[in-house]
DSSP file (Angstrom, degrees, kcal/mol; ACC not computed):
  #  RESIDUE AA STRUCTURE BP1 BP2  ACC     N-H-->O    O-->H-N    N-H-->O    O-->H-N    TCO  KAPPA ALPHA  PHI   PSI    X-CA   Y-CA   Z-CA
    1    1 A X              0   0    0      0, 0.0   140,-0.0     0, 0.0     6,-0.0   0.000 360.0 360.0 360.0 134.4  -14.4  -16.2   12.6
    2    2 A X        -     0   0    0      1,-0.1     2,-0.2     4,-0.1     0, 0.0  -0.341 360.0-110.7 -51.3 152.0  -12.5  -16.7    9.1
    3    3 A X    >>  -     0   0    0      0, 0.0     4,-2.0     0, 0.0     3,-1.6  -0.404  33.9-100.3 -18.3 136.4   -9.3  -18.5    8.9
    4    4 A X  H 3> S+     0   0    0      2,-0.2     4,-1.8     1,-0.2    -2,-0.0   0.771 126.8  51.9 -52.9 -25.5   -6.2  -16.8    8.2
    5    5 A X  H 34 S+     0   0    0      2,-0.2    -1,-0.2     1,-0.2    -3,-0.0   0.686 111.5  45.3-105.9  21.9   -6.8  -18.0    4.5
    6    6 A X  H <> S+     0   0    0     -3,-1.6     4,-0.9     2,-0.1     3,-0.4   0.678 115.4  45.3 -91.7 -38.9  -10.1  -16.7    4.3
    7    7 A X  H  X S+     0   0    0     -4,-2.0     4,-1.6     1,-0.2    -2,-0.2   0.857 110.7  53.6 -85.4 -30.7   -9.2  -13.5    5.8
    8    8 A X  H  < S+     0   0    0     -4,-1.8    -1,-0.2     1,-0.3    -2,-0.1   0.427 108.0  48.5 -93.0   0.1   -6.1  -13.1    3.7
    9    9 A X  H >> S+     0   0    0     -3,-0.4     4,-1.6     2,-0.1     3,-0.8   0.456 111.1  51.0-102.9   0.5   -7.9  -13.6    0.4
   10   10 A X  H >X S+     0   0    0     -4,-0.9     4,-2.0     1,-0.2     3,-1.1   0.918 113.6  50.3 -71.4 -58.8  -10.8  -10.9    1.5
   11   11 A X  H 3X S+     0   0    0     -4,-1.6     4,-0.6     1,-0.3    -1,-0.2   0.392 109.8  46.1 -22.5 -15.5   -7.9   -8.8    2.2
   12   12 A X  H <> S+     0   0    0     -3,-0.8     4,-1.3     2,-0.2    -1,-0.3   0.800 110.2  51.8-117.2 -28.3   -6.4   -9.4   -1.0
   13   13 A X  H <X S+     0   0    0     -4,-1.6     4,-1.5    -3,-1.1    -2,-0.2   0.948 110.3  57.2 -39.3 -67.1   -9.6   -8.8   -3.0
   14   14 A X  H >X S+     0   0    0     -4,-2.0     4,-0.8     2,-0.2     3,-0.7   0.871 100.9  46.3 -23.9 -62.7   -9.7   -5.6   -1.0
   15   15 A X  H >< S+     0   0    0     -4,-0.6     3,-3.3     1,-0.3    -2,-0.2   0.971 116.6  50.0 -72.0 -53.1   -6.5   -4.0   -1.8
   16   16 A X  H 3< S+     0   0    0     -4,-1.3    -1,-0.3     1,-0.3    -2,-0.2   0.678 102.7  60.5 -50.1 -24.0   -7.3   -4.8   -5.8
   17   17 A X  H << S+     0   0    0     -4,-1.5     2,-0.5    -3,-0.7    -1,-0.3   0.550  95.6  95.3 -56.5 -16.5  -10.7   -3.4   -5.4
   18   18 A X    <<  -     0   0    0     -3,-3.3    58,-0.1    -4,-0.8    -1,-0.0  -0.771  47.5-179.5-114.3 121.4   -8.8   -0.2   -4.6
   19   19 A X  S    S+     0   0    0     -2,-0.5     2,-0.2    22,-0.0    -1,-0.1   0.003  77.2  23.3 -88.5  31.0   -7.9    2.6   -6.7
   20   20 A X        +     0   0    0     -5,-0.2     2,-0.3    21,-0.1    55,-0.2  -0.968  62.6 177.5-164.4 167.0   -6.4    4.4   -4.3
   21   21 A X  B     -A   40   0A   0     19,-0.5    19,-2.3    -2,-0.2     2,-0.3  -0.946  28.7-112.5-155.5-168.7   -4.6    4.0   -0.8
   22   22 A X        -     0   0    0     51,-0.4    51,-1.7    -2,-0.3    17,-0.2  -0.876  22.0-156.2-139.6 122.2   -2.9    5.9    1.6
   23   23 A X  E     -B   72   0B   0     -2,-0.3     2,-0.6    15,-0.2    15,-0.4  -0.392   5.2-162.9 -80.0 128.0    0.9    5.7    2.5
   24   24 A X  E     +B   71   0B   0     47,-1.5    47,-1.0    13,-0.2    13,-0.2  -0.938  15.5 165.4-127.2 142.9    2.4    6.8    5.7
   25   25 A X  E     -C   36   0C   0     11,-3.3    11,-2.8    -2,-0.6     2,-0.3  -0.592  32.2-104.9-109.3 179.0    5.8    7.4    6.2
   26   26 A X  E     -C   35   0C   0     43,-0.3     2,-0.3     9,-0.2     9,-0.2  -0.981  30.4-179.8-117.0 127.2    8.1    9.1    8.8
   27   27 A X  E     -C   34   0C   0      7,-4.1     7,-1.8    -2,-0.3     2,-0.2  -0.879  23.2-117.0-129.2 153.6    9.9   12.5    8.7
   28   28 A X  E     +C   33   0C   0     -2,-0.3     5,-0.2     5,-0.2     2,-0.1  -0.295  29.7 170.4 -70.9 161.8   12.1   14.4   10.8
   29   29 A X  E >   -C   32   0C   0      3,-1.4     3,-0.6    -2,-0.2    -2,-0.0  -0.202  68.7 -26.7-179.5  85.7   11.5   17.5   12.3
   30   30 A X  T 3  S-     0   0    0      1,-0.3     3,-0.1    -2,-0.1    -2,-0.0   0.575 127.3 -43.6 105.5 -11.5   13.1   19.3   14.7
   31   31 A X  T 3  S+     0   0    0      1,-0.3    -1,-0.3     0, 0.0     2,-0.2  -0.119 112.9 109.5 107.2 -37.7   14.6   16.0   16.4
   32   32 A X  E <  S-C   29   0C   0     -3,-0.6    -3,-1.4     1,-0.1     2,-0.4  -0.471  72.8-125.1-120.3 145.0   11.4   13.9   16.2
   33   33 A X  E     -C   28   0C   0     -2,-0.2     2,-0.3    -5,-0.2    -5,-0.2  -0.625  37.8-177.4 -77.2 134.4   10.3   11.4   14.7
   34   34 A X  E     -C   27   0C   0     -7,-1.8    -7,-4.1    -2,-0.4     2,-0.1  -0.960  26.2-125.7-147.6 138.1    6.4   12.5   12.8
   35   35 A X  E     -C   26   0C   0     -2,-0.3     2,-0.3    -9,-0.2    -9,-0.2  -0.367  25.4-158.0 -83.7 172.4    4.3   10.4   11.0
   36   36 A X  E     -C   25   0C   0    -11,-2.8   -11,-3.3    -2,-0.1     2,-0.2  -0.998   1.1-155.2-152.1 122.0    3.4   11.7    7.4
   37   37 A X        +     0   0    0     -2,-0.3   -13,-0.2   -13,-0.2    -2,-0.0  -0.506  18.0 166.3-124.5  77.0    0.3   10.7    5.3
   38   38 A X        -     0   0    0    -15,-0.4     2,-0.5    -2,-0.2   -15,-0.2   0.326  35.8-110.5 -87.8 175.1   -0.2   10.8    1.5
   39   39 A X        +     0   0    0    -17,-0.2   -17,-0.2   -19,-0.0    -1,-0.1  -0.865  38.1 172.5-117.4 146.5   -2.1    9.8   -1.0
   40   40 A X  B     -A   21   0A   0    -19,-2.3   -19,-0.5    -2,-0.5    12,-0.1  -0.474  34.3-122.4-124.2-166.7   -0.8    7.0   -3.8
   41   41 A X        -     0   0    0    -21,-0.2    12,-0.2    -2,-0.1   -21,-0.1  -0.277  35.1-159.8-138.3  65.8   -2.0    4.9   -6.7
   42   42 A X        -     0   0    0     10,-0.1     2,-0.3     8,-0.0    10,-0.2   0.279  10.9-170.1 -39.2 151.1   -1.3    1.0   -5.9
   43   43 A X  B     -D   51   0D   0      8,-2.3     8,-2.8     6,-0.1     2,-0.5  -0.910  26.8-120.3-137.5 142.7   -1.1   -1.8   -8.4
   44   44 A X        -     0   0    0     -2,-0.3     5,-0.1     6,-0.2     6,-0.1  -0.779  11.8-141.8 -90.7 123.8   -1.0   -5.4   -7.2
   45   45 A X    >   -     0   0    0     -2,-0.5     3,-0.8     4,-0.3     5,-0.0  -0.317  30.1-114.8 -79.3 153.2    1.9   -7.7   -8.0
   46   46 A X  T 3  S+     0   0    0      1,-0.2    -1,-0.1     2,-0.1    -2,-0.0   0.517 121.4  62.3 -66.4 -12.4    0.6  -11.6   -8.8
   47   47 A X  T 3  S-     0   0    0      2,-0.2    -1,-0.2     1,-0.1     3,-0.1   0.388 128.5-105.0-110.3  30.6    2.3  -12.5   -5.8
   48   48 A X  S <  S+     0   0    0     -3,-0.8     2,-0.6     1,-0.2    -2,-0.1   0.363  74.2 138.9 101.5 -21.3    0.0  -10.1   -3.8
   49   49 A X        -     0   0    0     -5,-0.1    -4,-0.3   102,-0.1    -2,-0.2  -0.525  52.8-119.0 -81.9 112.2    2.4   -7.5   -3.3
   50   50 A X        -     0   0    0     -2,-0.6    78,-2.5    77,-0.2     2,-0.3  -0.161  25.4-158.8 -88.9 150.2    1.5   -3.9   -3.6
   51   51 A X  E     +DE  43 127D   0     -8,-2.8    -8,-2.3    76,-0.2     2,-0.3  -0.819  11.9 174.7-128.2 126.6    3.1   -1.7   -6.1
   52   52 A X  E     - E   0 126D   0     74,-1.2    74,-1.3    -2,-0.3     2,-0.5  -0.982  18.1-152.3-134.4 148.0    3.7    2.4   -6.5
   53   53 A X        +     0   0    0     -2,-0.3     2,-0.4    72,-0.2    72,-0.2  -0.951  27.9 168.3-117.9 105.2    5.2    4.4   -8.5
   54   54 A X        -     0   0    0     -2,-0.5    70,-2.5    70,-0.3     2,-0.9  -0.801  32.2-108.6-135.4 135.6    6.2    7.2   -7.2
   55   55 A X  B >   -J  123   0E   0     -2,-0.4     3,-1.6    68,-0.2     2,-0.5  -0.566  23.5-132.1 -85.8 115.8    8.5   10.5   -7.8
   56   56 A X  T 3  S+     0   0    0     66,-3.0    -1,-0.1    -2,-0.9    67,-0.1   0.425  99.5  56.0 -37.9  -9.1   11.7   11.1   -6.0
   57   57 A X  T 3  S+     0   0    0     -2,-0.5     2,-0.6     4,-0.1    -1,-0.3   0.014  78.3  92.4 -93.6  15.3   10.7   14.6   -5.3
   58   58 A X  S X> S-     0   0    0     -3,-1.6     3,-2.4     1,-0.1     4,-0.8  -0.928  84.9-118.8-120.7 128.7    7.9   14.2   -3.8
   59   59 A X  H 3> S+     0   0    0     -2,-0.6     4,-1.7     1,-0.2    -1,-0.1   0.478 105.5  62.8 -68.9   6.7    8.3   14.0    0.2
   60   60 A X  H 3> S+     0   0    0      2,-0.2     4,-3.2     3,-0.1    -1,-0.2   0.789 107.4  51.6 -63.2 -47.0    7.0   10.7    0.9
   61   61 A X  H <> S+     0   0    0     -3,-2.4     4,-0.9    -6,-0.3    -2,-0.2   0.865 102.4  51.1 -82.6 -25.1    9.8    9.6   -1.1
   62   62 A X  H >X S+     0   0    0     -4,-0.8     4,-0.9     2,-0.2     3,-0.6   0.902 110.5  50.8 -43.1 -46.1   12.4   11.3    0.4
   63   63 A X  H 3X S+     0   0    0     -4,-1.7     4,-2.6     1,-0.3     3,-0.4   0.911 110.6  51.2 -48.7 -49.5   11.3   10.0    4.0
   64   64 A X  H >< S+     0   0    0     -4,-3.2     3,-0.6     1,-0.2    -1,-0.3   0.917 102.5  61.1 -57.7 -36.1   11.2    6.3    2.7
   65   65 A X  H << S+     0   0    0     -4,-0.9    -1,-0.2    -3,-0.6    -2,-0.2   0.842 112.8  36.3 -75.4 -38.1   14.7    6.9    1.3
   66   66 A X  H 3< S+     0   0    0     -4,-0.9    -1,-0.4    -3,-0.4     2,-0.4   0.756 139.9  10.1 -73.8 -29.5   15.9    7.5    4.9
   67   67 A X    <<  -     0   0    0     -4,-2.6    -1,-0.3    -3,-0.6   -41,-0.2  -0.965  66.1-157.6-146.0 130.9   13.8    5.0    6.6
   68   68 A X        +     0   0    0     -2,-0.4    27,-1.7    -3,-0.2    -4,-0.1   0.748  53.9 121.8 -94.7 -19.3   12.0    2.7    4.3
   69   69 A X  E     +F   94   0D   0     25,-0.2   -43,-0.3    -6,-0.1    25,-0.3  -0.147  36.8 159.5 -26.0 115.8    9.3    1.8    7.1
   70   70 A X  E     -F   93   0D   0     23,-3.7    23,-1.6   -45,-0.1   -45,-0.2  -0.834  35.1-137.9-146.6 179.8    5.8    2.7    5.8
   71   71 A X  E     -B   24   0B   0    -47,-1.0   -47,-1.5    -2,-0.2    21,-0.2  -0.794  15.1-161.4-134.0 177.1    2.4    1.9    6.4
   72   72 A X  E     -B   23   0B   0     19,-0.5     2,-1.3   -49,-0.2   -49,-0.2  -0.550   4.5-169.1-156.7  81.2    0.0    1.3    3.8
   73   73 A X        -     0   0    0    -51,-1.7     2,-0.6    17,-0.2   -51,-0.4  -0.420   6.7-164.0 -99.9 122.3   -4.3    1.5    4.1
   74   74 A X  B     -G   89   0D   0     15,-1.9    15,-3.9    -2,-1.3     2,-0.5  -0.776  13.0-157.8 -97.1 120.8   -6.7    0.4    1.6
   75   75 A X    >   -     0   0    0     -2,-0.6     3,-0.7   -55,-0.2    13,-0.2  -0.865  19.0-178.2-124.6 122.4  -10.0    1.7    2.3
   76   76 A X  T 3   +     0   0    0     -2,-0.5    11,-0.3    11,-0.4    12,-0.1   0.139  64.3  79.5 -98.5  26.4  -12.8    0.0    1.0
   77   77 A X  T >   +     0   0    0      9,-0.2     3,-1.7     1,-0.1    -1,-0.2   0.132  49.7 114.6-118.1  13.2  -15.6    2.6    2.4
   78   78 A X  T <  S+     0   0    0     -3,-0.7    -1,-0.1     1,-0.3    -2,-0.1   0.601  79.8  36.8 -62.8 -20.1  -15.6    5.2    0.4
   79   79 A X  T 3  S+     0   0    0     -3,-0.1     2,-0.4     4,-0.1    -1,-0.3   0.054  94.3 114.7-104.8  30.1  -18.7    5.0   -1.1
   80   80 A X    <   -     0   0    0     -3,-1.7     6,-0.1     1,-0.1     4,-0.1  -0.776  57.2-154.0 -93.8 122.4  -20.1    3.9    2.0
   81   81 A X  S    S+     0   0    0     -2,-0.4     2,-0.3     1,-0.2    -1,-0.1   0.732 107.5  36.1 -73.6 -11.0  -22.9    6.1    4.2
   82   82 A X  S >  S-     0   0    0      1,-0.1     3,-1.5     3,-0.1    -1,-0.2  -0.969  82.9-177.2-117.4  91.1  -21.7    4.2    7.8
   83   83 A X  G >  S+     0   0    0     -2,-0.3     3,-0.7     1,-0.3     2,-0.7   0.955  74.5  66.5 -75.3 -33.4  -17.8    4.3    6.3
   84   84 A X  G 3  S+     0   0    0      1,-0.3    55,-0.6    54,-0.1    -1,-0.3   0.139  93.9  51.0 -86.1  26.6  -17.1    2.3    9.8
   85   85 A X  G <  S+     0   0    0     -3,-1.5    -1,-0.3    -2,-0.7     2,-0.3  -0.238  95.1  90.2-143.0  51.0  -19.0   -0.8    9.0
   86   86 A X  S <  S-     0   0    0     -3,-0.7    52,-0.6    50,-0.2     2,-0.2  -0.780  86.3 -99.5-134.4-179.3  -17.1   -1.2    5.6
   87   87 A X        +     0   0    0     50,-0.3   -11,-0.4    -2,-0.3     2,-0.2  -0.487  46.4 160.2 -95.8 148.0  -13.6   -3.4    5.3
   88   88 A X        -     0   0    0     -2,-0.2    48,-2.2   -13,-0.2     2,-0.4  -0.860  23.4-148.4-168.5 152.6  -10.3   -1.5    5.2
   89   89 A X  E     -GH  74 135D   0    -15,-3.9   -15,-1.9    -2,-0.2     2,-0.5  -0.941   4.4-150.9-143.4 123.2   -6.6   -3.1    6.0
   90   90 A X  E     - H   0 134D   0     44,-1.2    44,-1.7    -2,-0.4     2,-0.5  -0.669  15.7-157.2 -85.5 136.6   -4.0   -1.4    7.5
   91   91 A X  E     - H   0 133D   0     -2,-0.5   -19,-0.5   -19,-0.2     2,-0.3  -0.947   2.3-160.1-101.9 134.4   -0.2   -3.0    6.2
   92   92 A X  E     + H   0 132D   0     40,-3.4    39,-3.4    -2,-0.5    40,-0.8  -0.794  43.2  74.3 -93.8 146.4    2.9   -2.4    8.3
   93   93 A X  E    S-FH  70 130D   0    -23,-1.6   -23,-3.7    37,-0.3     2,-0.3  -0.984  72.0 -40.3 149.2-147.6    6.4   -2.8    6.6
   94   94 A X  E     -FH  69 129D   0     35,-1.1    35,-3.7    -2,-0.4     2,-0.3  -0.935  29.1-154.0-133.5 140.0    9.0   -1.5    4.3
   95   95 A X  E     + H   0 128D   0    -27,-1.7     2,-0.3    -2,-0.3    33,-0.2  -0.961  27.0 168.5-101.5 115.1    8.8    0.3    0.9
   96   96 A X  E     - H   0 127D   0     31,-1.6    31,-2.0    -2,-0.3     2,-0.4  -0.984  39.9 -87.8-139.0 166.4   11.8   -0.2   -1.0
   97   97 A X        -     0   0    0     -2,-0.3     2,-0.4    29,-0.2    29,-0.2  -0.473  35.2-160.6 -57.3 112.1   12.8    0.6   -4.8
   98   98 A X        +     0   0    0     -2,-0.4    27,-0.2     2,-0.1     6,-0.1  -0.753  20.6 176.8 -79.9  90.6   12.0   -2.3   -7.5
   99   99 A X        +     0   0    0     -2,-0.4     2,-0.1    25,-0.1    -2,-0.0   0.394  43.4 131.4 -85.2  12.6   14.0   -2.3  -10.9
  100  100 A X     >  -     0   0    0      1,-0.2     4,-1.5     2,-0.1    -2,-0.1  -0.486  52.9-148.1 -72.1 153.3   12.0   -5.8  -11.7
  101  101 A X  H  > S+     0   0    0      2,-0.2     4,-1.8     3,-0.1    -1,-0.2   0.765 101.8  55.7 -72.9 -38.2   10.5   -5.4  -15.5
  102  102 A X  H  > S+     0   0    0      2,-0.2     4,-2.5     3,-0.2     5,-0.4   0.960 102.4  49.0 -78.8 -49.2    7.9   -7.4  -14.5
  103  103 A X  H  > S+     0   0    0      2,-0.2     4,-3.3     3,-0.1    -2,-0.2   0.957 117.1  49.6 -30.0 -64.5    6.9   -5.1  -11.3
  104  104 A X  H >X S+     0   0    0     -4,-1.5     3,-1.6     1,-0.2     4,-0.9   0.943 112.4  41.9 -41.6 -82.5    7.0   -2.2  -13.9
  105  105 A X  H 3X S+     0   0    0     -4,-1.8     4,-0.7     1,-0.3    -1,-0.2   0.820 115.8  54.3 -49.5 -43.0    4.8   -4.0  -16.7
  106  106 A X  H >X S+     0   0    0     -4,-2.5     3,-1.2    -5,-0.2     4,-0.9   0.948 109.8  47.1 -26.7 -60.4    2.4   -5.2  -13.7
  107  107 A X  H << S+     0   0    0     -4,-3.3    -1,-0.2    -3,-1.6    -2,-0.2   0.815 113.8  44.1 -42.7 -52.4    2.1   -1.7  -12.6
  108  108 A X  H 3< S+     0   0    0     -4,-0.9    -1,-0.3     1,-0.3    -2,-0.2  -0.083 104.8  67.3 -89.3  21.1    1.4   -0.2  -16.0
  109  109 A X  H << S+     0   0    0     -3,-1.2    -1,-0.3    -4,-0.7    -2,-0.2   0.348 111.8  28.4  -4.9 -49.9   -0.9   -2.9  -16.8
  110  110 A X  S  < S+     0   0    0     -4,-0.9    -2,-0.2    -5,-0.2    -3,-0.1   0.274 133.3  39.0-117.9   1.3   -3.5   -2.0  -14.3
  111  111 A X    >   +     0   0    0     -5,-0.3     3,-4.0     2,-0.1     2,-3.3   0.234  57.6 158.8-123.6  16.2   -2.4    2.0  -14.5
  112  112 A X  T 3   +     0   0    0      1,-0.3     4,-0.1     2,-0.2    -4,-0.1  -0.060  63.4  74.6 -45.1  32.3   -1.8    2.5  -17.8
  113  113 A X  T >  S+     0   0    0     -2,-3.3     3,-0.8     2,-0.1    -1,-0.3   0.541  88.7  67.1-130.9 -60.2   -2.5    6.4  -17.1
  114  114 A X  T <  S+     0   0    0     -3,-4.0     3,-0.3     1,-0.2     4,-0.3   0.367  71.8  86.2 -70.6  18.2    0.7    6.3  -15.7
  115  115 A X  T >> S+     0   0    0      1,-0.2     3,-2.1     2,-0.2     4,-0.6   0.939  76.4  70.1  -3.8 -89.1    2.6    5.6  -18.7
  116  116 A X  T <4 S+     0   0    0     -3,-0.8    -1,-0.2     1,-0.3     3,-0.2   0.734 119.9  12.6 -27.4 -37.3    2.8    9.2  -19.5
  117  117 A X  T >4 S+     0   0    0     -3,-0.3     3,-0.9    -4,-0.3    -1,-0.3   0.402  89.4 100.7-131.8  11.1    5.3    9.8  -16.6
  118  118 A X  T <4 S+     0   0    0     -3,-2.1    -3,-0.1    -4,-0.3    -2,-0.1   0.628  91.0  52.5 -86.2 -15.4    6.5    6.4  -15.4
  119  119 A X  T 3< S+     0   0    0     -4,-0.6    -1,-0.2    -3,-0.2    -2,-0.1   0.057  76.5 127.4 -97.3   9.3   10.1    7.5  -17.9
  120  120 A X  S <  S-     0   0    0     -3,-0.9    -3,-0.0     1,-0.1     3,-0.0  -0.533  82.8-118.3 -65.1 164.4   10.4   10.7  -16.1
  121  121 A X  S    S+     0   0    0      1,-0.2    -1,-0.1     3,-0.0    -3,-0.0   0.608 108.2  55.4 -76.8 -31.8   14.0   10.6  -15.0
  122  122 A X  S    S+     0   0    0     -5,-0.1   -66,-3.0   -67,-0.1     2,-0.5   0.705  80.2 110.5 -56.1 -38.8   12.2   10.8  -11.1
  123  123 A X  B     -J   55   0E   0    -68,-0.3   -68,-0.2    -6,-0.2     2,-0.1  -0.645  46.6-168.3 -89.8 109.3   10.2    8.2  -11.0
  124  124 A X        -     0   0    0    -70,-2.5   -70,-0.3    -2,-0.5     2,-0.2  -0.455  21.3-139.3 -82.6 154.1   10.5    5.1   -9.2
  125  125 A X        -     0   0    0    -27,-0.2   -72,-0.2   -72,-0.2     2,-0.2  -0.588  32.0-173.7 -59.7 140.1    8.9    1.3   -8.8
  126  126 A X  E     -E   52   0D   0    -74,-1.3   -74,-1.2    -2,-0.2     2,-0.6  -0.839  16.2-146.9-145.3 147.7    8.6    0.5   -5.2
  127  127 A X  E     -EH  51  96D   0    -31,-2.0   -31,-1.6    -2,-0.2     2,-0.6  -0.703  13.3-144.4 -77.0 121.4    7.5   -3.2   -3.5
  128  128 A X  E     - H   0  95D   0    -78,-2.5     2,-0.7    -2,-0.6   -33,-0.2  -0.895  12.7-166.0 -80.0 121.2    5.6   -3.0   -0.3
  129  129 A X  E     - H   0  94D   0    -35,-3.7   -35,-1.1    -2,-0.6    19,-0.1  -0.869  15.9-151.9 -97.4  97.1    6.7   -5.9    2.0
  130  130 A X  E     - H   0  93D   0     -2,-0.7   -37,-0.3   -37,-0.2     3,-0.1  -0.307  24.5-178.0 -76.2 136.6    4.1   -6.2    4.9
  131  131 A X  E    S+     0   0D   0    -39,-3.4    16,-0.7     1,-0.4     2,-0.3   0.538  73.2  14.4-100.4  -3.0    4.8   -7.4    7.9
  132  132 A X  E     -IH 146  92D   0    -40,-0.8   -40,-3.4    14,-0.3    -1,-0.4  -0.903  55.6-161.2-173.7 133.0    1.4   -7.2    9.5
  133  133 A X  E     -IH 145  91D   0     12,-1.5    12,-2.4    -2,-0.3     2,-0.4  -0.957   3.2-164.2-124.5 125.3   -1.9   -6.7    8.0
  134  134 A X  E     -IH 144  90D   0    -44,-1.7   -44,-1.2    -2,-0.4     2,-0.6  -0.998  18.7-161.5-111.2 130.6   -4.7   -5.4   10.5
  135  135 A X  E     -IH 143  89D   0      8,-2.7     2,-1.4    -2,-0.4     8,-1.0  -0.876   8.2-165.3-134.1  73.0   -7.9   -6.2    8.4
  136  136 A X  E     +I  142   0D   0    -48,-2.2     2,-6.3    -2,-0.6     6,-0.2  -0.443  14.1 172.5 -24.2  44.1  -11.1   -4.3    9.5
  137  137 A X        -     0   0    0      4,-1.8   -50,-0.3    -2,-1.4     5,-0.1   0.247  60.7 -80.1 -71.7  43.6  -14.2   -5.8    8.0
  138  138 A X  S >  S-     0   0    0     -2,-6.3     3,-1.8   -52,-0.6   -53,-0.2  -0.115  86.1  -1.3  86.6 160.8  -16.4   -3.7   10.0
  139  139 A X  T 3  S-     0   0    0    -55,-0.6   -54,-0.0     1,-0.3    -1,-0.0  -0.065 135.4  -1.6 -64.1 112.0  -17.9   -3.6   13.4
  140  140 A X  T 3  S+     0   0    0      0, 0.0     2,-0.4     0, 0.0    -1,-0.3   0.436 109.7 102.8  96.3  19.8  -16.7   -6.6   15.4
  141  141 A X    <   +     0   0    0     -3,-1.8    -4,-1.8     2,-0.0     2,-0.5  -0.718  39.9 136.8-124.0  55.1  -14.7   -8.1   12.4
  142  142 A X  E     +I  136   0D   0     -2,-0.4     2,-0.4    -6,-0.2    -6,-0.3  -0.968  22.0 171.0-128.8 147.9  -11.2   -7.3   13.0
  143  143 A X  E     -I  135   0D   0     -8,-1.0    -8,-2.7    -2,-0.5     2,-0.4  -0.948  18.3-144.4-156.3 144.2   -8.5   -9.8   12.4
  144  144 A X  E     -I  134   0D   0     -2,-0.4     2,-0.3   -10,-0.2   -10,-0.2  -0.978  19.5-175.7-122.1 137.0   -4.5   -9.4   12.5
  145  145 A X  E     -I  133   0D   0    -12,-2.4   -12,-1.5    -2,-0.4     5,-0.1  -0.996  30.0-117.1-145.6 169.5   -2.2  -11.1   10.4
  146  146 A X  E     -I  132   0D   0     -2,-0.3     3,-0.4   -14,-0.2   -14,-0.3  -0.473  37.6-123.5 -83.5 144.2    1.5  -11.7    9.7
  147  147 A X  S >  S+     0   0    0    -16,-0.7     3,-2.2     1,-0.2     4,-0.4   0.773 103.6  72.5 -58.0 -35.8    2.3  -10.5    6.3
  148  148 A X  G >  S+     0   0    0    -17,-0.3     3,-2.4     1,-0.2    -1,-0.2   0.932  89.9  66.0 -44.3 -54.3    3.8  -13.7    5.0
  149  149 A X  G 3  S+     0   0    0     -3,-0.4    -1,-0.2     1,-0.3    -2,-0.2   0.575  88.3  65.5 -56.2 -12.2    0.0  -15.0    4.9
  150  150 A X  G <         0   0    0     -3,-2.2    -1,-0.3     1,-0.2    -2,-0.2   0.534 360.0 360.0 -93.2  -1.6   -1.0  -12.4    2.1
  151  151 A X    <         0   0    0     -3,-2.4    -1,-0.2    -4,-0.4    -2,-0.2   0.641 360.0 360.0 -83.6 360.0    1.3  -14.1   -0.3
């Protein structure tokens, strides 16, 4: 079995290998709490931390605005033909809005397609702060760790 800082740099190679993730938030409805699951475009912070940019209209961002609790999985099986014996890591935490210039230039740095719309009047930074990484490397490979360890 890896070490927590063996598992938390495959984990950190993972999420950069990945152009894509998927965010879930929580919306009301009705009285109840229901999760809600989009799709995003992550950028990696130097200090590990994953970065979206994202439009205030869009309802993922409205949910965070009311509860910033998200979840956040980078799946690293997508071209895979057994996707369940490939790596993916779920993150637990809070998404919350980032005005650092350096978040921004990170972002657009490794997404430089979002350029074009990153000055819409809409459009947010936000920092994911994990609290818990569950880390999937495939069948019998599964390892939990506190988010502080991906930093």
């Amino acid at each position: 079995m890896a070490d927590g800082g063996e598992t938390a740099a495959e984990i950190r190679q993972l999420m950069r290998s990945c152009r894509r993730a998927s965010l879930g938030s929580l919306t009301e409805r009705d009285g109840a709490l229901l999760p809600f699951v989009s799709l995003v475009i992550p950028a990696i912070a130097d200090d590990h931390v994953p970065l979206l940019l994202m439009s205030d209209l869009a309802d993922h961002s409205k949910h965070l605005k009311a509860r910033p609790q998200a979840s956040l999985l980078f799946d690293g099986t997508l071209d895979l033909a057994e996707p369940l014996t490939g790596p993916r890591v779920s993150l637990v935490g809070t998404l919350n809005v980032t005005t650092d210039p350096a978040d921004r230039a990170t972002y657009l740095a490794q997404r430089p397609e979002a350029a074009f719309y990153a000055d819409f009047g809409d459009f947010r930074f936000y920092r994911f702060t994990a609290s818990e990484a569950l880390f999937v490397a495939g069948f019998g490979r599964i390892h939990r760790l506190a988010g502080s360890l991906l930093a």
